[in-house]
DSSP file (Angstrom, degrees, kcal/mol; ACC not computed):
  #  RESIDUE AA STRUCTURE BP1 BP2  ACC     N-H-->O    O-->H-N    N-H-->O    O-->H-N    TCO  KAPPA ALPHA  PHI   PSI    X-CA   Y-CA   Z-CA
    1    1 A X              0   0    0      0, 0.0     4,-0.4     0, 0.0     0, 0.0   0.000 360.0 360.0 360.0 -38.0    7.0   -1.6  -35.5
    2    2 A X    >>  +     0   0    0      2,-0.2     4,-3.1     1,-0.2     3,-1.6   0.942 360.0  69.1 -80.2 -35.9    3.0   -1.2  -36.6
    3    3 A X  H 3> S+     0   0    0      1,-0.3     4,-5.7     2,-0.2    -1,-0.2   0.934 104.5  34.0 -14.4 -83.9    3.2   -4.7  -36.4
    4    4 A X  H 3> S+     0   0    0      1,-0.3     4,-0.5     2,-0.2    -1,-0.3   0.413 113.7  56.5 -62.2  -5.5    3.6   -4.5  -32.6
    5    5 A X  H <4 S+     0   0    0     -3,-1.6     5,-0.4    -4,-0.4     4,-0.3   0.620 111.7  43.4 -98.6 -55.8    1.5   -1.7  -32.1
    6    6 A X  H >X S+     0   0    0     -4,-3.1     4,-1.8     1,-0.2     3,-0.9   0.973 112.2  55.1 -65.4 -37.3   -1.6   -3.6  -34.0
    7    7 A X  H 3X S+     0   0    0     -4,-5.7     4,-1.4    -5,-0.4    -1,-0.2   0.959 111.2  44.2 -61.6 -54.4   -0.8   -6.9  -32.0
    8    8 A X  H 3< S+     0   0    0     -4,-0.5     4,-0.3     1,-0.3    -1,-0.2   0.396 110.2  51.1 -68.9  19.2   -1.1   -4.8  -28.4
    9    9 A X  H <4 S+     0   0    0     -3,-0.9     4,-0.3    -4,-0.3    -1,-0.3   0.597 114.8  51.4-120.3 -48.3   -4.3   -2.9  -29.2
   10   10 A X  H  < S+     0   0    0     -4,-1.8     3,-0.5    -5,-0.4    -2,-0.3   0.592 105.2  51.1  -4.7 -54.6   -5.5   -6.5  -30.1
   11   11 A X  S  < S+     0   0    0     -4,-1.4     3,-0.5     1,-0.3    -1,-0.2   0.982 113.2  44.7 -70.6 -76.3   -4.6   -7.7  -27.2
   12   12 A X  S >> S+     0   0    0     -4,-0.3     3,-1.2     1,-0.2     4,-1.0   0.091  78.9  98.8  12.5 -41.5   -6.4   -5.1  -25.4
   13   13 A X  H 3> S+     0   0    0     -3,-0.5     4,-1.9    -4,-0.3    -1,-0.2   0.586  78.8  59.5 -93.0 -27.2   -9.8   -5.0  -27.3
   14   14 A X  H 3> S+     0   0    0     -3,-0.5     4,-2.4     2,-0.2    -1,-0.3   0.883 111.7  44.6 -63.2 -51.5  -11.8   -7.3  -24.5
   15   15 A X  H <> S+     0   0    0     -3,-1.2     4,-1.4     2,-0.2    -2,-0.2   0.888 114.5  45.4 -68.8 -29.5  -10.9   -4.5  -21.9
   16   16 A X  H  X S+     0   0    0     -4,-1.0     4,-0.6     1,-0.2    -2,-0.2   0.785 114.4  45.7 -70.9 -44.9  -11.7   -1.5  -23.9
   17   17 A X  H  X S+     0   0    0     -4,-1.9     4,-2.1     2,-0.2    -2,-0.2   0.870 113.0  50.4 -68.7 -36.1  -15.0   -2.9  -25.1
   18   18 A X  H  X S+     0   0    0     -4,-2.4     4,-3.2     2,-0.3    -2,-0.2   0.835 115.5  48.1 -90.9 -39.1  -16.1   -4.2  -21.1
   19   19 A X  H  X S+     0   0    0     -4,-1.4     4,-1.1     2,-0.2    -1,-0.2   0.701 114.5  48.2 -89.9 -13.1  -15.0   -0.1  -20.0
   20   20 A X  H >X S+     0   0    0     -4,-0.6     4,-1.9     2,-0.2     3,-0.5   0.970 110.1  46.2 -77.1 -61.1  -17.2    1.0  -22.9
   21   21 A X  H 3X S+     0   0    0     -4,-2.1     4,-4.9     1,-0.2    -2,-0.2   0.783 111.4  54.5 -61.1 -28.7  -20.1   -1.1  -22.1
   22   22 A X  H 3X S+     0   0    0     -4,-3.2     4,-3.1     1,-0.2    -1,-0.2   0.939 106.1  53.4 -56.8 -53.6  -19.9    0.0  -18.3
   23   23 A X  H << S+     0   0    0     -4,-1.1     4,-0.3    -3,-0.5    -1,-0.2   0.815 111.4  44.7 -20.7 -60.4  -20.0    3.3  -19.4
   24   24 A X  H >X>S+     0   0    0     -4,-1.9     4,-3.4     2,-0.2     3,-1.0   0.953 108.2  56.6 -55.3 -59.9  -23.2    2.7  -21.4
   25   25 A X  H 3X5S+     0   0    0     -4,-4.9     4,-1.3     1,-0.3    -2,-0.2   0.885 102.0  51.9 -79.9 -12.9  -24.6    1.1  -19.0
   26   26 A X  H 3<5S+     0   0    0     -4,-3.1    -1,-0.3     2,-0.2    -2,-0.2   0.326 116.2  44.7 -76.3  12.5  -24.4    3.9  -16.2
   27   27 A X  H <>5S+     0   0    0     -3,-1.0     4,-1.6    -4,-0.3     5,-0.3   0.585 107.7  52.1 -98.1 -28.3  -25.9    6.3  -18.5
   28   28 A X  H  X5S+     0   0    0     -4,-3.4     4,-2.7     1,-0.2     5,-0.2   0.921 112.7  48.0 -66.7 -34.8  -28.4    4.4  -19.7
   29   29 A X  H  X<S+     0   0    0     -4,-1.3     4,-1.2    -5,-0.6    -1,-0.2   0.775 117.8  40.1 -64.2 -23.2  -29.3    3.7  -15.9
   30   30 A X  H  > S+     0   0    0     -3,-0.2     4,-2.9    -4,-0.2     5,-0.5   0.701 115.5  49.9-103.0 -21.2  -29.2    7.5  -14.8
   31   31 A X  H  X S+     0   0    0     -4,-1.6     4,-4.7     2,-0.2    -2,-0.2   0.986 111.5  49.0 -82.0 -44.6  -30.9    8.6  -18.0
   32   32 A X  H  X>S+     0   0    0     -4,-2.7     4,-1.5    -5,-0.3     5,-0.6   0.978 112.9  54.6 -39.8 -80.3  -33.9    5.7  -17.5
   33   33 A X  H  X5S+     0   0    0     -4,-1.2     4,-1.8     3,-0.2    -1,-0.2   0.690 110.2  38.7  -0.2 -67.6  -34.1    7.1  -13.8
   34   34 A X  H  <5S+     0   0    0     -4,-2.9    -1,-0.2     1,-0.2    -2,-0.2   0.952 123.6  44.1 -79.6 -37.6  -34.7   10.8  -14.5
   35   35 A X  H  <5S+     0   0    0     -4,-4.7    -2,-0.2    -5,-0.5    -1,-0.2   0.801 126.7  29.8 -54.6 -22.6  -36.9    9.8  -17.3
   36   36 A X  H  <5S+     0   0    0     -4,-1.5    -3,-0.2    -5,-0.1    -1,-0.2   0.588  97.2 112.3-129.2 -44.3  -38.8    6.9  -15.2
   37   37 A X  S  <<S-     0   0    0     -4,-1.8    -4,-0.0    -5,-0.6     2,-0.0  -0.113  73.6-106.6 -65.0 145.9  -38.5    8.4  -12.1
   38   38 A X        -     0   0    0      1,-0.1     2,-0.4     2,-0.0    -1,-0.1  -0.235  18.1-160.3 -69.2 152.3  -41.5   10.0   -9.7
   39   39 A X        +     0   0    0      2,-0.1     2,-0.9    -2,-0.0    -1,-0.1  -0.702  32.6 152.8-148.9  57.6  -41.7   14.1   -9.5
   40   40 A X        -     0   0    0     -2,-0.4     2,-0.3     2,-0.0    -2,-0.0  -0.782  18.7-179.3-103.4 118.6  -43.8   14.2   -6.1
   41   41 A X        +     0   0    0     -2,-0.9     2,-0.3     4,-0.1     3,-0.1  -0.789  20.0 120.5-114.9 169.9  -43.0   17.6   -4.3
   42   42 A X  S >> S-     0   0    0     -2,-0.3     4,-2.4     1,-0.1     3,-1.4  -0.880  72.3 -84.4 145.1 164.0  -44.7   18.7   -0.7
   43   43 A X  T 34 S+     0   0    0     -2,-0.3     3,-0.4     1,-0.3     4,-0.2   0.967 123.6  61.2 -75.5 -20.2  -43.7   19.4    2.3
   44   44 A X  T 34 S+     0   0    0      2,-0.2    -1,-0.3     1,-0.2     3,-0.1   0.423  96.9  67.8 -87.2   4.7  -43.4   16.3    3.5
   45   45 A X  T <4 S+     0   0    0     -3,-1.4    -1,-0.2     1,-0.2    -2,-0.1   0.771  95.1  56.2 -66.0 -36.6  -40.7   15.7    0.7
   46   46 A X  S  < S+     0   0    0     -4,-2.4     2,-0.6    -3,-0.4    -1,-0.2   0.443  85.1 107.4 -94.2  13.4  -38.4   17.8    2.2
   47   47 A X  S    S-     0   0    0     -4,-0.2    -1,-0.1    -3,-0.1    -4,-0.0  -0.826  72.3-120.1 -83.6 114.4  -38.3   16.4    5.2
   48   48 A X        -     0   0    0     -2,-0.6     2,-0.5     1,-0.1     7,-0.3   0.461  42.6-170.0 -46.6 148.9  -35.6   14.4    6.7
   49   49 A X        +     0   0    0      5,-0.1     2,-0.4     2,-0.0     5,-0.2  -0.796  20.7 166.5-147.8 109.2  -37.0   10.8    7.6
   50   50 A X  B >   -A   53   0A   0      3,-1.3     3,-1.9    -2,-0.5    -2,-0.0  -0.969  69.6 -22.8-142.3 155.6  -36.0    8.0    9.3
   51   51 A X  T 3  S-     0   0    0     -2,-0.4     2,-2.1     1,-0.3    -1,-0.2   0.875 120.7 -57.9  16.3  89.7  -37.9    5.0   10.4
   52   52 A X  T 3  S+     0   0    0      1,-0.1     2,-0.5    -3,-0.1    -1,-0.3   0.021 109.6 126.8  45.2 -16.3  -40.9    6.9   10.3
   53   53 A X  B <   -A   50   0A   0     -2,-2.1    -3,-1.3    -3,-1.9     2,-0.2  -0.681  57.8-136.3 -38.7  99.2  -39.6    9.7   12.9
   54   54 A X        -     0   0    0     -2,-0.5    -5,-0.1    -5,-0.2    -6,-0.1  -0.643  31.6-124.1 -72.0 140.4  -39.6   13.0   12.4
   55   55 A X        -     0   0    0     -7,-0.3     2,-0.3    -2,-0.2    -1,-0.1  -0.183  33.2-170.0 -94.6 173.9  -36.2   13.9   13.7
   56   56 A X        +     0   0    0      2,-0.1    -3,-0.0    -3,-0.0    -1,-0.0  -0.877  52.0  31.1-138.0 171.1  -36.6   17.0   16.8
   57   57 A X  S    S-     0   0    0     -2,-0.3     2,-0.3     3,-0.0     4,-0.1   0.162  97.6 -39.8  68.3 162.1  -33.8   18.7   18.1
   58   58 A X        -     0   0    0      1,-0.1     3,-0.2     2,-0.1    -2,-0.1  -0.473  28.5-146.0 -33.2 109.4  -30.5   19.6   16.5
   59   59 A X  S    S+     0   0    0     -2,-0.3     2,-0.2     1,-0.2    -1,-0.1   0.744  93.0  71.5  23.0 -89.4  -28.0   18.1   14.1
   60   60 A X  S    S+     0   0    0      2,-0.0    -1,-0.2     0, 0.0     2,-0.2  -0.456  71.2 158.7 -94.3  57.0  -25.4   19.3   15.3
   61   61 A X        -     0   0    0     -3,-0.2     2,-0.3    -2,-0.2    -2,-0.0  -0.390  36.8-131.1 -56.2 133.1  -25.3   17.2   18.6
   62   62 A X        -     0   0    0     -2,-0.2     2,-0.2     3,-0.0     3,-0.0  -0.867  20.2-159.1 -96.1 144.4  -22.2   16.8   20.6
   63   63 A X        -     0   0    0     -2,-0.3     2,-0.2     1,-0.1     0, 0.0  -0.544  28.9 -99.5 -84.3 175.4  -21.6   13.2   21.5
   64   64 A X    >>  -     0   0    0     -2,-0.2     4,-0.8    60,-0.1     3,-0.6  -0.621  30.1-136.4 -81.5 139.0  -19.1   12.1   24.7
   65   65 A X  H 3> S+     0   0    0      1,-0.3     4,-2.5    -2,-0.2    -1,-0.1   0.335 107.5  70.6 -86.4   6.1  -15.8   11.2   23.2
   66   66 A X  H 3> S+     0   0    0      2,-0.2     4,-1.8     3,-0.1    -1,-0.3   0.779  88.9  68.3 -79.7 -14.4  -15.6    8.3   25.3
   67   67 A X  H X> S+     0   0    0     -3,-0.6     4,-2.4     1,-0.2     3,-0.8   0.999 103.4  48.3 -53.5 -69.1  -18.6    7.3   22.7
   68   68 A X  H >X S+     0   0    0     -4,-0.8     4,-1.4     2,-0.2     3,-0.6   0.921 104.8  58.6  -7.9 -85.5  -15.7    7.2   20.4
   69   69 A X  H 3X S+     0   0    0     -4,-2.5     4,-1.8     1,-0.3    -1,-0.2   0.713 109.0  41.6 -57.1 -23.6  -13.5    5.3   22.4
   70   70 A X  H <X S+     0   0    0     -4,-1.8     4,-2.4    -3,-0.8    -1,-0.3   0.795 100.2  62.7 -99.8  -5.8  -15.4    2.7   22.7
   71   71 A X  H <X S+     0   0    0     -4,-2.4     4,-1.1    -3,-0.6    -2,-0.2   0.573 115.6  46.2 -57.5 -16.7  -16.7    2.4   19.2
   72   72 A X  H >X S+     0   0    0     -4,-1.4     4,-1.4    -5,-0.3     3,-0.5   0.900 106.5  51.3 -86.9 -77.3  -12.8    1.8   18.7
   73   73 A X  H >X S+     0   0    0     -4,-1.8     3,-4.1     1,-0.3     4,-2.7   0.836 112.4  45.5 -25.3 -63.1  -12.2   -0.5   21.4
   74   74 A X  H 3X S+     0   0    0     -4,-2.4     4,-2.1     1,-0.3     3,-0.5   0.948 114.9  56.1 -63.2 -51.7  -15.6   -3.0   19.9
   75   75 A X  H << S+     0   0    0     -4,-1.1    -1,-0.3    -3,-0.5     4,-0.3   0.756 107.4  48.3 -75.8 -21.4  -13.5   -2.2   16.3
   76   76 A X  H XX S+     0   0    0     -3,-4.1     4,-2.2    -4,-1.4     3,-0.6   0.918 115.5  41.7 -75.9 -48.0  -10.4   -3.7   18.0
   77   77 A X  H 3< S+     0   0    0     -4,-2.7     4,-0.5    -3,-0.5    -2,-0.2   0.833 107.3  56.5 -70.7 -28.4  -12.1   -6.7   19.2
   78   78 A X  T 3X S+     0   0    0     -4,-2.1     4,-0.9     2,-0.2    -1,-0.3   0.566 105.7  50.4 -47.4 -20.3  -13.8   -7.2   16.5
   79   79 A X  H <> S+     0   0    0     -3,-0.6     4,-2.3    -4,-0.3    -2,-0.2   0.840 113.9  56.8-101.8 -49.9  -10.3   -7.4   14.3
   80   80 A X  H  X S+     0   0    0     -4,-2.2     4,-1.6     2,-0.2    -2,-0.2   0.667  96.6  52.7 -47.8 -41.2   -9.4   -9.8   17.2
   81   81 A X  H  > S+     0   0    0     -4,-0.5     4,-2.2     2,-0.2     5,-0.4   0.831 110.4  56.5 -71.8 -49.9  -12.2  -12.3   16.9
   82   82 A X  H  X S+     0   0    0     -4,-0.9     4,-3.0     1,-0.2     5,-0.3   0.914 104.5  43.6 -39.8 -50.2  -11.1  -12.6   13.3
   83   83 A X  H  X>S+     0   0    0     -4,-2.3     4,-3.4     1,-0.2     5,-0.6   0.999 117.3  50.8 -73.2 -42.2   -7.6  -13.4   13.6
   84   84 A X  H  X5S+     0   0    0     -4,-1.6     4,-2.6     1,-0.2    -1,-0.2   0.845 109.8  47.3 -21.9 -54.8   -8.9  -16.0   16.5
   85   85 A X  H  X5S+     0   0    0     -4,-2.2     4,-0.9     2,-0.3    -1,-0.2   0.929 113.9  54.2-100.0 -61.5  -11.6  -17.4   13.9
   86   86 A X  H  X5S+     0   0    0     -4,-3.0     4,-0.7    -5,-0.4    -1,-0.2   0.770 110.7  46.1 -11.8 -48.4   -7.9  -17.4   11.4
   87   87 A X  H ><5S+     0   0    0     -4,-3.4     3,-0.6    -5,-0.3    -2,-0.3   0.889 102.9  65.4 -92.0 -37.2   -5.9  -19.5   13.9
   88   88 A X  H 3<<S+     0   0    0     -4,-2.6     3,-0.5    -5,-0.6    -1,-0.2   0.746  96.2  51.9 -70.7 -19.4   -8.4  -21.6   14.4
   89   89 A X  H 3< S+     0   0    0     -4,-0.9    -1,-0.3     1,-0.1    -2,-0.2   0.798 115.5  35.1 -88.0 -13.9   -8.4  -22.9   11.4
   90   90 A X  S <X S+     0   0    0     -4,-0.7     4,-2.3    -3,-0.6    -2,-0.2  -0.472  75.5 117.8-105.8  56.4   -4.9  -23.7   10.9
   91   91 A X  H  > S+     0   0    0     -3,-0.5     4,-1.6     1,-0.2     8,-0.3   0.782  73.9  54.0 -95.8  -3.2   -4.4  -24.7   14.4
   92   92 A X  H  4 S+     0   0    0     -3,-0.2    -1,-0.2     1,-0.2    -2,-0.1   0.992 117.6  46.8 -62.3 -56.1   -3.4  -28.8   13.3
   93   93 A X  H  4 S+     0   0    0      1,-0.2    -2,-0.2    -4,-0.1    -1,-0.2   0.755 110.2  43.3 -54.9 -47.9   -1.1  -26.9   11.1
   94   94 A X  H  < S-     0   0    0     -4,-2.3     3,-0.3    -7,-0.2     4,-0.3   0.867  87.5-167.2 -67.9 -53.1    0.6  -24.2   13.5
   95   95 A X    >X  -     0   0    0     -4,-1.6     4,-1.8     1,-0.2     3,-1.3  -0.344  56.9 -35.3  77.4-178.7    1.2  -26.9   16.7
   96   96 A X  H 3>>S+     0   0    0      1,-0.3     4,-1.3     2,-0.2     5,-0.6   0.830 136.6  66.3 -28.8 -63.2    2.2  -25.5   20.2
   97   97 A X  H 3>5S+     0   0    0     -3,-0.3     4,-2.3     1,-0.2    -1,-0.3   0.864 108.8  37.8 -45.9 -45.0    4.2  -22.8   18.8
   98   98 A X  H <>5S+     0   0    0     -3,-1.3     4,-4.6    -4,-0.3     5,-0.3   0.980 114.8  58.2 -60.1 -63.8    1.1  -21.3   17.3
   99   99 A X  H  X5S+     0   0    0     -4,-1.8     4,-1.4    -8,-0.3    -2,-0.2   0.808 106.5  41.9 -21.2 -63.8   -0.8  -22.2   20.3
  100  100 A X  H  X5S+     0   0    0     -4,-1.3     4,-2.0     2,-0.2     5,-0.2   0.690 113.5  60.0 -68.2 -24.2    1.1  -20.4   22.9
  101  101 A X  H  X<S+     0   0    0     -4,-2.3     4,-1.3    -5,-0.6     3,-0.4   0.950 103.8  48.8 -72.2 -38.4    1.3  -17.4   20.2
  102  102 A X  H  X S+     0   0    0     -4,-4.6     4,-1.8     2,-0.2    -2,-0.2   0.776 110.8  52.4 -63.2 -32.3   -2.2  -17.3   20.3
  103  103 A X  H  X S+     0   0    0     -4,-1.4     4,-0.5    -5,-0.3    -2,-0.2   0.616 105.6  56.5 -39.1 -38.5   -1.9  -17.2   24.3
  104  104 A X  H  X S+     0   0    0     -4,-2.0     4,-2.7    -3,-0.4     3,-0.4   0.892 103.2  48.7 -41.5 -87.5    0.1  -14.7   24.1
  105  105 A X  H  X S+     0   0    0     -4,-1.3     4,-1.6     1,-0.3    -2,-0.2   0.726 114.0  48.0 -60.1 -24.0   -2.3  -12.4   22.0
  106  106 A X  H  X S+     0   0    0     -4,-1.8     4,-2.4     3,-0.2     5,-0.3   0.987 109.4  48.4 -90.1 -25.6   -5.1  -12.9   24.3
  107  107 A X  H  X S+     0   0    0     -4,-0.5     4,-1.3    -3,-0.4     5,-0.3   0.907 112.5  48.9 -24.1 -71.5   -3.4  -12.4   27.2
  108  108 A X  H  X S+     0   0    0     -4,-2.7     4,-1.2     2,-0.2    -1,-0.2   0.926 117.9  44.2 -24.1 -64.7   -2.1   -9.1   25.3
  109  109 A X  H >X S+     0   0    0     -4,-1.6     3,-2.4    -5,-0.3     4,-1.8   0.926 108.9  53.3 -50.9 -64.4   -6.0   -8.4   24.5
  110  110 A X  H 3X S+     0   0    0     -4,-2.4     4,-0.9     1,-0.3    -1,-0.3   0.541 113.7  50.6 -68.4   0.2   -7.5   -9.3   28.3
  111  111 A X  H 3X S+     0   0    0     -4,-1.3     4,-2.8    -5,-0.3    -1,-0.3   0.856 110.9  41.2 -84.0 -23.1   -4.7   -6.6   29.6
  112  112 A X  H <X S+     0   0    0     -3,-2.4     4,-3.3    -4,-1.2     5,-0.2   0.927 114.2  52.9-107.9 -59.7   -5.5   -4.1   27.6
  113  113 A X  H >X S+     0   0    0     -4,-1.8     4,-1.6     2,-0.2     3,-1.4   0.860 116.7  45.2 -45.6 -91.9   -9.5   -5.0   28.2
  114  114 A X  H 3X S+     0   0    0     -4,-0.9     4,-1.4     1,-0.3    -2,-0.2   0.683 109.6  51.0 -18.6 -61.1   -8.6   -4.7   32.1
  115  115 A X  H >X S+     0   0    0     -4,-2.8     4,-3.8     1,-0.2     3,-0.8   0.962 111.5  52.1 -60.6 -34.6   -6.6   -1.5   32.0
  116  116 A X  H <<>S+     0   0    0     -4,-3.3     5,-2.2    -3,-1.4     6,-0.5   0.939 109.8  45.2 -67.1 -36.4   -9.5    0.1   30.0
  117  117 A X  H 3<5S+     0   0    0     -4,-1.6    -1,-0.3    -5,-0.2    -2,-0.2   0.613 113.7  52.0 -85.1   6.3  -12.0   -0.7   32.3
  118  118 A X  H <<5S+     0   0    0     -4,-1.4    -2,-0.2    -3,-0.8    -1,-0.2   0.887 107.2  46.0 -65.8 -53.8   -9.9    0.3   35.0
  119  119 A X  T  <5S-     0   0    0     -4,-3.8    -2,-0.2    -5,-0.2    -3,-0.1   0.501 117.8-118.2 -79.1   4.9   -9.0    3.6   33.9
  120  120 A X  T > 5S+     0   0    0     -5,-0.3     3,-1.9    -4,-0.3    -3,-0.2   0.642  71.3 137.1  83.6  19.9  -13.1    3.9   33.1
  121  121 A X  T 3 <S+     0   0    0     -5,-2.2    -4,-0.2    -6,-0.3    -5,-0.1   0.638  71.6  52.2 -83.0  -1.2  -12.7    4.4   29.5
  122  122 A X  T 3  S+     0   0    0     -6,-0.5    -1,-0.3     1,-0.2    -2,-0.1  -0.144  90.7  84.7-109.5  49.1  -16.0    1.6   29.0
  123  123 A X    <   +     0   0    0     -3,-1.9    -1,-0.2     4,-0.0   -57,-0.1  -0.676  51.0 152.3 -98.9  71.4  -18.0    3.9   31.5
  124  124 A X        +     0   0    0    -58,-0.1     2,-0.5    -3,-0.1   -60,-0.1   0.163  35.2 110.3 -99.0  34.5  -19.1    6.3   28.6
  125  125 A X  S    S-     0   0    0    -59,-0.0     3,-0.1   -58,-0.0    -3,-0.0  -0.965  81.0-102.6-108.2 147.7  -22.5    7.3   30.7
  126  126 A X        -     0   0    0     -2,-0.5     2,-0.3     1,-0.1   -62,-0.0   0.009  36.8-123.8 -18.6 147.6  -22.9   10.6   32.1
  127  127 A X        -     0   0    0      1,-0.1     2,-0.3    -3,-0.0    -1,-0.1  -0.633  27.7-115.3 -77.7 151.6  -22.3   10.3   35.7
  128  128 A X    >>  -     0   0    0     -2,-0.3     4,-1.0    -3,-0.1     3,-0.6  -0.539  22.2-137.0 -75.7 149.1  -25.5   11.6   37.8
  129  129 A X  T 34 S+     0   0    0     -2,-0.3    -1,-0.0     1,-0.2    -2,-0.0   0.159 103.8  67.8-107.4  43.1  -24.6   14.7   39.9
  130  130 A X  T 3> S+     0   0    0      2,-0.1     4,-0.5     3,-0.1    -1,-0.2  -0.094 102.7  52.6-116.0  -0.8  -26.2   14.0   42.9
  131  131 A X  H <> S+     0   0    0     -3,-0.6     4,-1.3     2,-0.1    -2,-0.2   0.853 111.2  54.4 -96.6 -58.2  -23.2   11.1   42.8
  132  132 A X  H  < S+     0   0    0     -4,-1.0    -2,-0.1     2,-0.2    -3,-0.1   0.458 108.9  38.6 -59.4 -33.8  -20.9   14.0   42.2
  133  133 A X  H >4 S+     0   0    0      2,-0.1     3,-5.9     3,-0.1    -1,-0.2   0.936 117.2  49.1 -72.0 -70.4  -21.6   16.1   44.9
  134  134 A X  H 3< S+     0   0    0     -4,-0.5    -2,-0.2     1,-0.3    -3,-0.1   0.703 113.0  52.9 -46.4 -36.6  -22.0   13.0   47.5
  135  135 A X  T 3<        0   0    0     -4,-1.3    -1,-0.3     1,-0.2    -3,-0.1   0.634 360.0 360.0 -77.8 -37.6  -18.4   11.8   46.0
  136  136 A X    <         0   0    0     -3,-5.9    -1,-0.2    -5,-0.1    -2,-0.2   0.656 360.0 360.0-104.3 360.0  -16.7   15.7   46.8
């Protein structure tokens, strides 16, 4: 019975040592850091920064949730080019059947792309209201 107990921590020793040295080395890395690291305070520390902008306005901004909808839509198509980019490499393999299955799925895609720009879900700019009045 210790027998088997001594072989399977044995076995083991490679994984145990790899999760120790990982260990080591993210403390050694944070500890270098604070030691190593620069200690410049000012006001211009505390301010948020990006690409050289200082940012004006609020945060807490509302976006359009059609913004939304179409950051989903590009995520769809994107998903879409992939399996394309997929099929296309095994398209010797697949033969017609694959073919028309892939016919199929853009045909799927370029309905779905129609109805959305019917129903206006890729118009996500403000409308003017000088449109909006002439319109009522």
């Amino acid at each position: 019975m210790i027998e088997g107990t001594a072989h399977g921590v044995a076995q083991y020793w490679a994984t145990g040592f790899f999760i120790v040295a990982v260990l080591g080395l993210c403390a050694f890395m944070v500890g270098a850091s604070s030691l190593l690291g620069g200690r410049s305070h000012g006001i211009s520390k505390s301010l948020p920064f990006e690409s050289g902008i200082i940012g004006a306005g609020s945060a807490r901004q509302r976006f359009s949730v059609k913004f939304y909808l179409v950051a989903m839509l590009f995520v769809i198509f994107d998903i879409e080019a992939v399996f394309l980019f997929a099929w296309s490499l095994v398209i010797r393999d697949v033969g017609w059947t694959g073919f028309w299955g892939a016919a199929v799925f853009i045909f799927i895609l370029l309905a779905g792309l129609i109805y959305d720009s019917r129903t206006g879900a890729l118009d996500w700019a403000p409308q003017s209201r000088t449109a909006d009045k002439r319109g009522s």
